[in-house]
BALOBA-1460 file (C-alpha; in Angstrom, 3 decimals):
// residues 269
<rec num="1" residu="x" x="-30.317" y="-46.973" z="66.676"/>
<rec num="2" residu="x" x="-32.106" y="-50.199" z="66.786"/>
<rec num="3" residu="x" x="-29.581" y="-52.689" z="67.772"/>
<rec num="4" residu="x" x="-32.417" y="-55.043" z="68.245"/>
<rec num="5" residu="x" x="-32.295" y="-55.898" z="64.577"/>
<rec num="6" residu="x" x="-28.432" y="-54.941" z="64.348"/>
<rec num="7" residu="x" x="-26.189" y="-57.432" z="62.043"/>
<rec num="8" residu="x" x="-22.873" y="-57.176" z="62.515"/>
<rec num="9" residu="x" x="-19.430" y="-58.853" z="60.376"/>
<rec num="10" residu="x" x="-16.131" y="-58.384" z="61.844"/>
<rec num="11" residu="x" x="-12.843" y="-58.756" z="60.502"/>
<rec num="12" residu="x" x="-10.070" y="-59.197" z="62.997"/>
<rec num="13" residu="x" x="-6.379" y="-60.006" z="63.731"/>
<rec num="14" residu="x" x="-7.222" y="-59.992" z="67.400"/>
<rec num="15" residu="x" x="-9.137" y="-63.057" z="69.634"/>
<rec num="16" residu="x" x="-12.397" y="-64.084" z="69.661"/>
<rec num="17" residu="x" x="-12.487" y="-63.251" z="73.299"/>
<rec num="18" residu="x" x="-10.673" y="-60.057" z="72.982"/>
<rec num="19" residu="x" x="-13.425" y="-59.737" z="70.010"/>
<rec num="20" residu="x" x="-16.860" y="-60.569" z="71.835"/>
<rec num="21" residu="x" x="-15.276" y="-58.755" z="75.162"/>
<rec num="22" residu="x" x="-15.518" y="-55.103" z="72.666"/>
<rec num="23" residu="x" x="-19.307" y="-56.105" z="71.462"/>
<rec num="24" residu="x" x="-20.682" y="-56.774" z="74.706"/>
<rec num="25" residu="x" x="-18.784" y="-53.510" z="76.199"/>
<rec num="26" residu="x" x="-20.171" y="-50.883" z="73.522"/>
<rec num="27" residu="x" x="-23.130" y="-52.597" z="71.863"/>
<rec num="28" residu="x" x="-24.734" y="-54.762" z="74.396"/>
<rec num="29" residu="x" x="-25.290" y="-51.738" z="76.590"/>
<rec num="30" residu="x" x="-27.377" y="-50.149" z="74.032"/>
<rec num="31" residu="x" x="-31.114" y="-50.160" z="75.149"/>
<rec num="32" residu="x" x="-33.625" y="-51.716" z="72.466"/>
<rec num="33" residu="x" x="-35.501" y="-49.233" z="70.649"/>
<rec num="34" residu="x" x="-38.735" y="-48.730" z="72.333"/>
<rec num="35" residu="x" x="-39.995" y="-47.353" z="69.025"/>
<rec num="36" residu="x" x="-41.593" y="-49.020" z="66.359"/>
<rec num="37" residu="x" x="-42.226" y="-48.382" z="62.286"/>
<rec num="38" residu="x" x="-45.492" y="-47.569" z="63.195"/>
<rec num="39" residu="x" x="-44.526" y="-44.623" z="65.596"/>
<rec num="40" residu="x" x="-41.719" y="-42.875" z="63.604"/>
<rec num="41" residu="x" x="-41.116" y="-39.000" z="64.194"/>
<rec num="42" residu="x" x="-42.667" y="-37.057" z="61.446"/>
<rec num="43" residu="x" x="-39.991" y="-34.692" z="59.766"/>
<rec num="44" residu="x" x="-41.411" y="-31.055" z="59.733"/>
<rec num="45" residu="x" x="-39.465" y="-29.031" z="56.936"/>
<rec num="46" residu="x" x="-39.621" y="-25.193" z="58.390"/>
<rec num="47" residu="x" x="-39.246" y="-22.985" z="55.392"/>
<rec num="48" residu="x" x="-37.927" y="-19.346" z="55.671"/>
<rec num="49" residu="x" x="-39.360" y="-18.152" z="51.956"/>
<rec num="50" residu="x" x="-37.082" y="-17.443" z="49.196"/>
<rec num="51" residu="x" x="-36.933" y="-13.674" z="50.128"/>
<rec num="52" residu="x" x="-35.036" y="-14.448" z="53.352"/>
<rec num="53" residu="x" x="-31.598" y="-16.637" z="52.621"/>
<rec num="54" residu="x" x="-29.432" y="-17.067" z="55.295"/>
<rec num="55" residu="x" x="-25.473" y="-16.045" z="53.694"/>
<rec num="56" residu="x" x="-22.503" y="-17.213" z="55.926"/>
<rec num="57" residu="x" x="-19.055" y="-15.615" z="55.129"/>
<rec num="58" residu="x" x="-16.124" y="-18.133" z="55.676"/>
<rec num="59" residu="x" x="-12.299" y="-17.380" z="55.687"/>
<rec num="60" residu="x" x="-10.584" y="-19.935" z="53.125"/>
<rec num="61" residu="x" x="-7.414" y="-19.467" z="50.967"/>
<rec num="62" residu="x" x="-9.956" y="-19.441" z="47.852"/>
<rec num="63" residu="x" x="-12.514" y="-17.429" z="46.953"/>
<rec num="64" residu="x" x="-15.401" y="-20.059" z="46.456"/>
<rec num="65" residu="x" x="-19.588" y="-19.768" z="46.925"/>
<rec num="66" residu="x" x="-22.119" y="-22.434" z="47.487"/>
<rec num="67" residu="x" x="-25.996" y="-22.390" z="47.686"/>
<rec num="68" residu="x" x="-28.525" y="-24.373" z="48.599"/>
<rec num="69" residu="x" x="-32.149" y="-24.693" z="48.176"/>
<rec num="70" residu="x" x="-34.225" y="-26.705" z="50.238"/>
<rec num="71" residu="x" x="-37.578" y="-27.912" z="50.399"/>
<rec num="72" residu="x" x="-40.142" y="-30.555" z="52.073"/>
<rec num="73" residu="x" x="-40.588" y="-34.091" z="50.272"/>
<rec num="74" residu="x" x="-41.206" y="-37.425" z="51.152"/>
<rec num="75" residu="x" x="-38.299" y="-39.881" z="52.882"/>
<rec num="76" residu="x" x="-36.284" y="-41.758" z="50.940"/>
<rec num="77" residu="x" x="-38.860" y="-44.712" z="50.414"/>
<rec num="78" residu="x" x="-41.668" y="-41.782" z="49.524"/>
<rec num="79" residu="x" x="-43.681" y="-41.653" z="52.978"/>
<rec num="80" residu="x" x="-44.186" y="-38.609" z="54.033"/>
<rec num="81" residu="x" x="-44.834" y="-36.586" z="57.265"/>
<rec num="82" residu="x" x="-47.874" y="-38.448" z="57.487"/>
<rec num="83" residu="x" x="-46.878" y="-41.768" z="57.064"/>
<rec num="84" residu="x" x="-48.743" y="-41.874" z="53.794"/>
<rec num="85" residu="x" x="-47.349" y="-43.584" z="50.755"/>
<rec num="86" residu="x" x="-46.419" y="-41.549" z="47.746"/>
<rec num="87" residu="x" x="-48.816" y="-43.151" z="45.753"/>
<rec num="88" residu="x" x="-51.350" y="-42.246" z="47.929"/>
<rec num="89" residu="x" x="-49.904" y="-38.791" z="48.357"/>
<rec num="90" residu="x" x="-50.339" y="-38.098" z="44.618"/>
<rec num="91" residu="x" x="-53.748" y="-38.595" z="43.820"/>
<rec num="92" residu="x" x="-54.891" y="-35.396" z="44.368"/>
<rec num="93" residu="x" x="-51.435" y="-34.363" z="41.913"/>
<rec num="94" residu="x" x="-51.731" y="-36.450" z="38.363"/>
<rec num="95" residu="x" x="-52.825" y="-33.754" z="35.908"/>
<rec num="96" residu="x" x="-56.034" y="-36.565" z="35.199"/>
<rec num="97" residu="x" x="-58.011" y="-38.442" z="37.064"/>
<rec num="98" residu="x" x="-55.636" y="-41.289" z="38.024"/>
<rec num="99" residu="x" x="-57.201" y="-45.057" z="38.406"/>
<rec num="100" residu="x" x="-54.123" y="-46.601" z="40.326"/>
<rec num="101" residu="x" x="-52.110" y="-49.041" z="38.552"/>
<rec num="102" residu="x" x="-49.984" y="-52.325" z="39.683"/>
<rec num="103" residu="x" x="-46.739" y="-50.486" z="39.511"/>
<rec num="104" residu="x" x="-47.860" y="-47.558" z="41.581"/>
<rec num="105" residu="x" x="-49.140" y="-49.802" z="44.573"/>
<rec num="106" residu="x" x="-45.930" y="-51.840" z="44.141"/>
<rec num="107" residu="x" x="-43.641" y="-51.203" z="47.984"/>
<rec num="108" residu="x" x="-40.475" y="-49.424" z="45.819"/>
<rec num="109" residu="x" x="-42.734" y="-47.027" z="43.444"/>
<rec num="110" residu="x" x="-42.173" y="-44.295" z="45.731"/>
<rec num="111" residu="x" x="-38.417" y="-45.112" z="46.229"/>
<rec num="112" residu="x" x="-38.066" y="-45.484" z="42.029"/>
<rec num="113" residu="x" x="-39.769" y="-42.479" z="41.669"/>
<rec num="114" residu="x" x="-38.140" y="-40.236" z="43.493"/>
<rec num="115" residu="x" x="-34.529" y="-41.841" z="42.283"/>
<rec num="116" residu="x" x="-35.807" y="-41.010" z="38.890"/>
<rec num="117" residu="x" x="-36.562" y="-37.709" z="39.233"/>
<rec num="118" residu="x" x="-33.433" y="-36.787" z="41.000"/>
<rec num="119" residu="x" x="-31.643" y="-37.851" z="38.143"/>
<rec num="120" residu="x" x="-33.937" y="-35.768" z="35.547"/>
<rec num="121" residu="x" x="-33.492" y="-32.866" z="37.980"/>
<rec num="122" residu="x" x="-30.231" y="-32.200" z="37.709"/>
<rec num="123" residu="x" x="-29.820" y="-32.904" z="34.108"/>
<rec num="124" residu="x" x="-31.854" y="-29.759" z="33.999"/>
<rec num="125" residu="x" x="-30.048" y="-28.121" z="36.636"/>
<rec num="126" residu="x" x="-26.602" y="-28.820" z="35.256"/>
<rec num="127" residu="x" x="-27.939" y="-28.075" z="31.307"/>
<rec num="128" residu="x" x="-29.144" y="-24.821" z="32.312"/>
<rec num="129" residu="x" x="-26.693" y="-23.475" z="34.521"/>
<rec num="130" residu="x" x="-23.190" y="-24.569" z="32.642"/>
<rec num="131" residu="x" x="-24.367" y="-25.344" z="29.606"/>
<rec num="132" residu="x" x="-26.773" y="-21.962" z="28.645"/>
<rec num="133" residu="x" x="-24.952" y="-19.718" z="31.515"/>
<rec num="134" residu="x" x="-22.166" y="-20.881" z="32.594"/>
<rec num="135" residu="x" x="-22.969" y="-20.067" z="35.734"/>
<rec num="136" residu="x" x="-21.478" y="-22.994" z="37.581"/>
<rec num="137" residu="x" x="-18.982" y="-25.913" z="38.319"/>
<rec num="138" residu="x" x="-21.727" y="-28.362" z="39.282"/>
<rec num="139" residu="x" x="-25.809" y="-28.336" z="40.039"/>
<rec num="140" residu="x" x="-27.165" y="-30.954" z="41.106"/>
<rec num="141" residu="x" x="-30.586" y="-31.950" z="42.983"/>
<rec num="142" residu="x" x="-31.103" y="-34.496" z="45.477"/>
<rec num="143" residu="x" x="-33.958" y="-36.197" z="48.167"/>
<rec num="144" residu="x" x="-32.638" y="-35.908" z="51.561"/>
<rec num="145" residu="x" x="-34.114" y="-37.628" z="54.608"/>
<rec num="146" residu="x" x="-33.768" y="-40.259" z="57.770"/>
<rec num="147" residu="x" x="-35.003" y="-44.090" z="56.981"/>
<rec num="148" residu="x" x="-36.293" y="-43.709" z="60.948"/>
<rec num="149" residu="x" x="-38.267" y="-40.427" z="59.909"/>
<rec num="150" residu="x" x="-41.467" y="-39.753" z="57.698"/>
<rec num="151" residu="x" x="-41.084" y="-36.915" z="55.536"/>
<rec num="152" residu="x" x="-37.876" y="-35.496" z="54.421"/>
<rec num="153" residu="x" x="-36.861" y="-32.593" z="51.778"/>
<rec num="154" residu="x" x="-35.063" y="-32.061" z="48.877"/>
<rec num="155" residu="x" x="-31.943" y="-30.304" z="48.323"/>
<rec num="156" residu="x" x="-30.576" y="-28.422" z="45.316"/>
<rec num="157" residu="x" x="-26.870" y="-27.913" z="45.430"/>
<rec num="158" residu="x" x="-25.156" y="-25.375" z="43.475"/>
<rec num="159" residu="x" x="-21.214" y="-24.083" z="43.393"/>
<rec num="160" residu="x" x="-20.209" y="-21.319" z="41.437"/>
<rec num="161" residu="x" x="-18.027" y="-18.234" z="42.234"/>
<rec num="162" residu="x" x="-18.737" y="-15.123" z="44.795"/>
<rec num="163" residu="x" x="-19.586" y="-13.093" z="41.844"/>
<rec num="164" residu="x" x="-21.963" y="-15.466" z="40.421"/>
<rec num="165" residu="x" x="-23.229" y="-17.259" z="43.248"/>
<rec num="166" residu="x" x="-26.676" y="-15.171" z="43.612"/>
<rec num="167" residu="x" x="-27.475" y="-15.520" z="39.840"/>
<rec num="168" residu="x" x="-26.951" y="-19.209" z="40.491"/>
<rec num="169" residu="x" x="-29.583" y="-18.948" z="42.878"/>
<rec num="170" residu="x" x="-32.035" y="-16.819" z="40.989"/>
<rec num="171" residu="x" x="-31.747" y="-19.927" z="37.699"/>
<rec num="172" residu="x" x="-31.753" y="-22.511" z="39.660"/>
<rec num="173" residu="x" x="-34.921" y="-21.345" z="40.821"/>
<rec num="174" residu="x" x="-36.362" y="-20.271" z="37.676"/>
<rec num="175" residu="x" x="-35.218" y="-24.103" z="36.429"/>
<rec num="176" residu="x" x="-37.299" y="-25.813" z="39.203"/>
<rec num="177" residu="x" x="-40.693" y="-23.465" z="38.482"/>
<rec num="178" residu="x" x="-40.039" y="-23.761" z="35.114"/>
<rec num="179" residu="x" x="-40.113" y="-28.134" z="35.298"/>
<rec num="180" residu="x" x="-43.847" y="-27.404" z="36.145"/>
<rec num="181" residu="x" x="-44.512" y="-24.924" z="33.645"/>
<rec num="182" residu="x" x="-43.582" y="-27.244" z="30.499"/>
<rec num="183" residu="x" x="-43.640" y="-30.750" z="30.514"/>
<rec num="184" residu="x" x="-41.648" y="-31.252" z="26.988"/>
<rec num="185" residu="x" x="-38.398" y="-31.807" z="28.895"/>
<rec num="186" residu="x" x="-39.593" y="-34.909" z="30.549"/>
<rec num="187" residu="x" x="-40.137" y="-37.249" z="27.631"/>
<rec num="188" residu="x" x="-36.194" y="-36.682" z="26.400"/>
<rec num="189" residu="x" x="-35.202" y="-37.290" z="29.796"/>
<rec num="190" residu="x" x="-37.337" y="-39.857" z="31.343"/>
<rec num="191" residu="x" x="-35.844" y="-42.879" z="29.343"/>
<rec num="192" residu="x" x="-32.148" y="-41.873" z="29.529"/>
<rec num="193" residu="x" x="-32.376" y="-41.428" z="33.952"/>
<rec num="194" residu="x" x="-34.136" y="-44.808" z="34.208"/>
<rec num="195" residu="x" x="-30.869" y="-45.916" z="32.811"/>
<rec num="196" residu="x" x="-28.826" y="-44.632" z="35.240"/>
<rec num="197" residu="x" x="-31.183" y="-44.999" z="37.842"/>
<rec num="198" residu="x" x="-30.519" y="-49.031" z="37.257"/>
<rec num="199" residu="x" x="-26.871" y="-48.673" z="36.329"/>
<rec num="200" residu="x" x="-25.931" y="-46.516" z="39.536"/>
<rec num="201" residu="x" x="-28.548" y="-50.010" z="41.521"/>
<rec num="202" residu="x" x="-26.405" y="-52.337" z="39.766"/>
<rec num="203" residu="x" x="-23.142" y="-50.457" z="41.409"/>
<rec num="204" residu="x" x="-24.665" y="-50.030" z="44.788"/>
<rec num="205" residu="x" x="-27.402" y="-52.232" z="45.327"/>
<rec num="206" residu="x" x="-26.560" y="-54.470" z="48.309"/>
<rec num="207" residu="x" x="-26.470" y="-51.218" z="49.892"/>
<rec num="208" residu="x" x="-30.414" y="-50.286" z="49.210"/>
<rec num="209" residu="x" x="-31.663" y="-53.478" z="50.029"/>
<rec num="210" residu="x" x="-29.961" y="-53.661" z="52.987"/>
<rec num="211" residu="x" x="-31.216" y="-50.476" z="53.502"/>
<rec num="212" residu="x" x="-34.924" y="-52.275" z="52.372"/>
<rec num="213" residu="x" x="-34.780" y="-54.451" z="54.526"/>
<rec num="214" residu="x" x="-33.941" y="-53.065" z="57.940"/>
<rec num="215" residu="x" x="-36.650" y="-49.948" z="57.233"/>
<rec num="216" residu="x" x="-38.904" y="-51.046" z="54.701"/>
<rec num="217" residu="x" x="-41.139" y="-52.581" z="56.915"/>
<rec num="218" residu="x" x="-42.305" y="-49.120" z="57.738"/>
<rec num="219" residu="x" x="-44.274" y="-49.563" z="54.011"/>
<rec num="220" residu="x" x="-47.337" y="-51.769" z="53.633"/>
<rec num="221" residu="x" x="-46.430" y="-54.916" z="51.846"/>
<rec num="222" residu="x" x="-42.975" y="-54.537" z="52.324"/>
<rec num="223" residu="x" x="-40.910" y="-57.574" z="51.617"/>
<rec num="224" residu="x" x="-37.373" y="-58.174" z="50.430"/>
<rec num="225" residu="x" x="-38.497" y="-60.686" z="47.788"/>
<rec num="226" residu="x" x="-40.107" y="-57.712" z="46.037"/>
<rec num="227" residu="x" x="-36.682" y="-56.175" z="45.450"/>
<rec num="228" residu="x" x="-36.510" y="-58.526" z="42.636"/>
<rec num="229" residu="x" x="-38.959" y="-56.316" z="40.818"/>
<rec num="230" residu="x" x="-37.413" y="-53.399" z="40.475"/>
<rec num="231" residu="x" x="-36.538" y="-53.299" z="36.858"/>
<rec num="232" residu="x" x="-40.420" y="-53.693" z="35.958"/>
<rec num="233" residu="x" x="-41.430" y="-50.772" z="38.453"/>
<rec num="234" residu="x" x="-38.410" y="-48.548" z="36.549"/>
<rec num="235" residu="x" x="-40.150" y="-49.378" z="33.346"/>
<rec num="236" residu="x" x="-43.199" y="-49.418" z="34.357"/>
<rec num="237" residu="x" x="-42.754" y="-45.372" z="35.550"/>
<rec num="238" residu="x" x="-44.877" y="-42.780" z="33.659"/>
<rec num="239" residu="x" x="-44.701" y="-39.651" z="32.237"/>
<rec num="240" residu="x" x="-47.763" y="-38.558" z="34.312"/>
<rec num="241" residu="x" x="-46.012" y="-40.191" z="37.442"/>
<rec num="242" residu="x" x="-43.453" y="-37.301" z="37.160"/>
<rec num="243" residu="x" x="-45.514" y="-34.381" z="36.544"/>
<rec num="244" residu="x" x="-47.650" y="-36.033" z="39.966"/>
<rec num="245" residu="x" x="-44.601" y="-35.638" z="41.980"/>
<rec num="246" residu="x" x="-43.572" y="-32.152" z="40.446"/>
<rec num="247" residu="x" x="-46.826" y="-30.614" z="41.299"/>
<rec num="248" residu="x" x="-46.593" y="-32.097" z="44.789"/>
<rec num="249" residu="x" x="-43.360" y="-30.679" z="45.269"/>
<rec num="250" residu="x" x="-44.590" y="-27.471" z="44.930"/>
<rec num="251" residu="x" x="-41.850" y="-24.942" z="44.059"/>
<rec num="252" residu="x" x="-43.723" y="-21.571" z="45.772"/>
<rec num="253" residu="x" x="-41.853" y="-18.786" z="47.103"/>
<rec num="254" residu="x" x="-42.738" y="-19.690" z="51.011"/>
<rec num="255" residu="x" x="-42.386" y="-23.559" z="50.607"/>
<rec num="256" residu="x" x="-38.442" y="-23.283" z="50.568"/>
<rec num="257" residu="x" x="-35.394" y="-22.195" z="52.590"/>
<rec num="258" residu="x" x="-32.149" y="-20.700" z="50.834"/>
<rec num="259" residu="x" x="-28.580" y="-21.162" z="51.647"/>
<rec num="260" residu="x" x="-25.540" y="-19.549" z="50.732"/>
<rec num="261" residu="x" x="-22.135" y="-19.750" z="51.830"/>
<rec num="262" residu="x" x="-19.230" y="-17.474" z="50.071"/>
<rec num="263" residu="x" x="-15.150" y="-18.119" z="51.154"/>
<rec num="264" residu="x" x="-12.249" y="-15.782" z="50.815"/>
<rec num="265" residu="x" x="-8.637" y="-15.070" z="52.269"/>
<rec num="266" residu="x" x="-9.063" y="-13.127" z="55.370"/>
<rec num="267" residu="x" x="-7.627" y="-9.876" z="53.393"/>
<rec num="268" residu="x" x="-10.857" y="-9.958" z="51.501"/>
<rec num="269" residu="x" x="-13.527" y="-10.698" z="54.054"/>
């Protein structure tokens, strides 16, 4: 916590008094954060390899199975372990030699990015595994991470049924090797998640730049004014700045760590 920049709104039937009596007793005694956004714990993703997935059996009234697949990424706002920018990060990634442009030094590239890509992600995800195998109730991929950490990973989460749950797995994972394999998905898919990227921001977007503003300092040139640019950064987003961050992800057998958890009565354990 850094109550140090805390902001707080209450809503209250009782007295002010009564009120500022409850602040001062369990938020005043919180210590300022001795830590600053130039000292933030690096996030170290520990893989396990594909060939080793940890399977939990749970007691449930229902026979149900969920998997996950996890692997390192950038934070939220695309610093990773290192602190570096994404933009930064994926020089050594674009498939050409790649001159950097206004929209990739721009504070939220890495934050539009990724958002973007999630969104592509599981469109895959979900078209391959209902809609060719019917395989699953839901797929869907995601970038996981702490605003107070660089680094983070990404998640791929998949529910299916105990029969099918393992050949969930084994597409899913196919799916994500195969986004680096042939790029021809991304142009019918690029244009249609930059729409939702900015119709989910128009839903929820006093929550990100609140977000913005209390962590975003942590990236150069970080100001809240720039928030007003996000709809040229979403347009401005490449084809090239995908398959960048697709090679960086880096799909390989040891880079990730597998998850699966299967329910059933007690009778059937």
């Amino acid at each position: 916590m850094r109550p140090e920049n805390m902001e707080m709104s209450i809503v209250s039937s009782n007295h002010v008094a009564t009120v500022n009596q409850l602040v001062d007793k369990y938020l005043e005694t919180i210590p300022a954060s001795k830590k600053t956004p130039s000292n933030l714990d690096p996030f170290h993703f520990r893989p396990l390899g594909l060939q080793k997935p940890l399977i939990l059996h749970l007691n449930d009234s229902e026979p149900r199975a969920m998997a996950y697949i996890a692997g390192a990424a950038p934070n939220l706002w695309g610093l990773d372990q290192f602190g570096r920018r994404l933009n930064d990060t994926l020089q050594s990634f674009y498939p050409l030699n790649n001159i950097q442009r206004d929209h990739q030094k721009h504070p939220l590239f890495g934050f539009t990015l990724l958002s973007i890509v999630k969104e592509m992600l599981s469109l895959q995800l979900f078209d391959t595994l209902r809609e060719k195998h019917r395989l699953t109730y839901d797929a869907r991929f995601d970038f996981k991470g702490m605003n107070f950490q660089w680094g983070g990973h990404y998640l791929v989460s998949v529910t299916s049924s105990p029969s099918q749950i393992m050949k969930a797995v084994d597409v899913c994972w196919d799916t994500l090797v195969n986004t680096r394999k042939n790029y021809n998905w991304i142009s019918s898919t690029l244009h249609s998640c930059k729409n939702i990227f900015l119709r989910n921001q128009r839903d929820s977007s006093w929550v990100s730049q609140i977000a913005f503003s209390n962590w975003g300092s942590m990236i150069p040139c970080h100001h809240l004014s720039s928030w007003s640019d996000l709809s040229k950064v979403v347009s401005s987003i490449e084809h090239n700045d995908v398959i960048s961050l697709l090679n960086y992800l880096q799909p390989g057998e040891d880079h990730v760590t597998i998850c699966i958890g299967v329910s059933s009565p007690a009778s059937q354990s």
